[in-house]
VEXVO-105752 format. One record per residue (C-alpha): residue in one letter; x, y, z. Coordinates in steps of 0.5 Angstrom, whole numbers, padded with zeros to 4 digits, always signed. Each point is the difference from the previous one (the first is absolute). Layout:
<rs>
AXYZ/...
</rs>
This chain:
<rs>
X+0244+0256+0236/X-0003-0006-0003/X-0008+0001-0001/X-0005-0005+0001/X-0004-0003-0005/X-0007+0003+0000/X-0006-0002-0003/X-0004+0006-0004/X-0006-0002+0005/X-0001+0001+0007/X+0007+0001+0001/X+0001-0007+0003/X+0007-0001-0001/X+0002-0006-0006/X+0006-0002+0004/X-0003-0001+0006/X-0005-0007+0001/X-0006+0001+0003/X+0001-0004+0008/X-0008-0001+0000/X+0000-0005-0006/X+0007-0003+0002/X-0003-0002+0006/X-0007-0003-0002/X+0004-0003-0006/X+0002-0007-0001/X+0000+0000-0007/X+0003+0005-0006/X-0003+0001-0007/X+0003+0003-0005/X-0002+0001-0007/X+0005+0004-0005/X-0002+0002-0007/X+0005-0002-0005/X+0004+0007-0002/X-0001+0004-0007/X+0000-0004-0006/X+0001+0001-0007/X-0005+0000-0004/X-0001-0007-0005/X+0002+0001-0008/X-0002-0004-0005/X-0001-0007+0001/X+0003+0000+0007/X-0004-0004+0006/X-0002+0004+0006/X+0003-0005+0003/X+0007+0002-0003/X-0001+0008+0002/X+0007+0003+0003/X+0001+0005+0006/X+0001+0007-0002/X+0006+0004+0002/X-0004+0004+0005/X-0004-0007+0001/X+0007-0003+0002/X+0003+0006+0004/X-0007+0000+0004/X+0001-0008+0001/X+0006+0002+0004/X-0002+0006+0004/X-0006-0004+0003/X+0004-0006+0001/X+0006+0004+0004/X-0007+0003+0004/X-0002-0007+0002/X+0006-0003+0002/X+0002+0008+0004/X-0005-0002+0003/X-0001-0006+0002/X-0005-0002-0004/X+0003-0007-0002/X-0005-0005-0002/X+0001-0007+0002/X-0003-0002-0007/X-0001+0004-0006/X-0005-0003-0005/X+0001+0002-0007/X-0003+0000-0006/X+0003-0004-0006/X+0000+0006-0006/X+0007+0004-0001/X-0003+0007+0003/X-0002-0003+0006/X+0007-0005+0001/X+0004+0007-0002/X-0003+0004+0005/X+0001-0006+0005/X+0007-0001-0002/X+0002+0008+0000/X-0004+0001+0008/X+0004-0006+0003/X+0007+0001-0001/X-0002+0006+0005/X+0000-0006+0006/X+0006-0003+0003/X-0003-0007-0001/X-0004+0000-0006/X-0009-0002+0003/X-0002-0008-0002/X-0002+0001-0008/X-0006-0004-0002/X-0003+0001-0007/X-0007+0000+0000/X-0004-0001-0007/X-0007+0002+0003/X+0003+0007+0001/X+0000+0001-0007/X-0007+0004-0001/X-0002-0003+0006/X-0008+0003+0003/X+0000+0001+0007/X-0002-0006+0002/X+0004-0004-0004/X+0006+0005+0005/X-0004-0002+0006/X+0000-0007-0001/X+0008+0000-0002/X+0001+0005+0007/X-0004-0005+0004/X+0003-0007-0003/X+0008+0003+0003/X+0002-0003+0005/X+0008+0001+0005/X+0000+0008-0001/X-0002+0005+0004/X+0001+0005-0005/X-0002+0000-0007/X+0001+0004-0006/X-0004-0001-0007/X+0004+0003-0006/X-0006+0000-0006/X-0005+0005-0003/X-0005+0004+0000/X-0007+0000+0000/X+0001-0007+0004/X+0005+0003+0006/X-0004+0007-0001/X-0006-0003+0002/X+0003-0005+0006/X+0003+0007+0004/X-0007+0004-0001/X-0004-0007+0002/X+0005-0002+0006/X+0001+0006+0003/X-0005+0002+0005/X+0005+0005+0005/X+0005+0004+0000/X+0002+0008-0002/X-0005+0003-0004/X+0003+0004-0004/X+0004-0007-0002/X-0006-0004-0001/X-0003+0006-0004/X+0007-0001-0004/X-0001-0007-0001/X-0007+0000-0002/X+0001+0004-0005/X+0006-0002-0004/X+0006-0005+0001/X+0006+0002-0005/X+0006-0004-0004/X+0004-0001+0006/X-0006+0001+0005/X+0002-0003+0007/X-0005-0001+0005/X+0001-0004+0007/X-0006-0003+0004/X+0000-0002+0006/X-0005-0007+0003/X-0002-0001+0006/X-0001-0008-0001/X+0007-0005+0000/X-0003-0004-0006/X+0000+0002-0007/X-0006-0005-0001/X-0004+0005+0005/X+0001+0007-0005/X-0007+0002-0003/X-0002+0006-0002/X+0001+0007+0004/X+0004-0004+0005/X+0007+0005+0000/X+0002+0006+0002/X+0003+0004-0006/X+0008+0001+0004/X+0002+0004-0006/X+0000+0003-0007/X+0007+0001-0003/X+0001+0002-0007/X+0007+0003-0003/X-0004+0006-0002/X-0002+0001+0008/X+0007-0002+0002/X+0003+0005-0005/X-0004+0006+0003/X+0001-0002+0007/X+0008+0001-0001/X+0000+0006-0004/
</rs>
């Protein structure tokens, strides 16, 4: 019997969506962080820093969860530098018809603010992913996220991993309109959490 993917909070089950937000819902965030990286040798940018063999496979398992479970953005934004491009790359291949792929230099190092200003700026998508880095994308979730599960939340806010997915719900049909704590936290999906969930 197949089992069901299980959060480790409050029991909620990982394969299921929470039917409250998908109502309320008229536009989908989501906010990937790139996959585990090598670390930088001598004289290598950190631009130019490469996914780890675990990072590589952990692109993979959170892109096959995205697309078994329907969460396919319309649009995915995607900073420039080779971690976050590999991540991107490893993930879609999970999808029948690969998402609309922009890259996004303000990703890069990218300060809350400046990813609200890019969030609010997207325009023909009702469904968003941001592919980039931390503190930027950690910072975002924490400050956007004013409902939902709180064990979840409490997950969120106290870390989000190399390969850390987290899905928010909106209850506006603007990007423009976004500010901070507008969404409801719809889930929180790591590898590790996915791994443990089908052992």
């Amino acid at each position: 019997m197949q089992k069901l993917f299980r959060s480790a909070a409050a029991g909620r089950t990982l394969d299921s969506l929470g039917s409250e937000s998908d109502i309320a819902a008229m536009r989908r965030l989501m906010l990937l962080r790139h996959a585990k990286t090598e670390r930088a040798e001598g004289g290598q940018r950190d631009r130019d820093r490469k996914l780890t063999k675990r990072g590589r496979d952990d692109a993979a398992v959170i892109g096959a969860y995205m697309a078994r479970h329907g969460l396919n953005p319309d649009l995915a934004l995607v900073s420039p530098v080779k971690r976050a491009q590999e991540t991107w790359a490893l993930a879609a291949q999970a999808f029948a018809k690969a998402p609309r792929l922009v890259n996004d230099e303000r990703i890069y190092n990218a300060s809350t603010d400046a990813l609200f200003k890019i969030i609010g700026e997207t325009r023909g998508a009702r469904s968003l992913l941001l592919v980039g880095h931390n503190p930027g994308l950690h910072d975002a979730a924490v400050q956007l996220i004013a409902s939902g599960d709180v064990e979840a939340r409490e997950r969120v806010a106290e870390k989000l991993p190399t390969s850390g997915l987290v899905v928010i719900d909106l209850a506006f049909d603007d990007w423009s309109k976004v500010h901070r704590h507008a969404g409801r936290l719809e889930r929180f999906v790591t590898p590790k959490l996915i791994a443990a969930a089908t052992d």
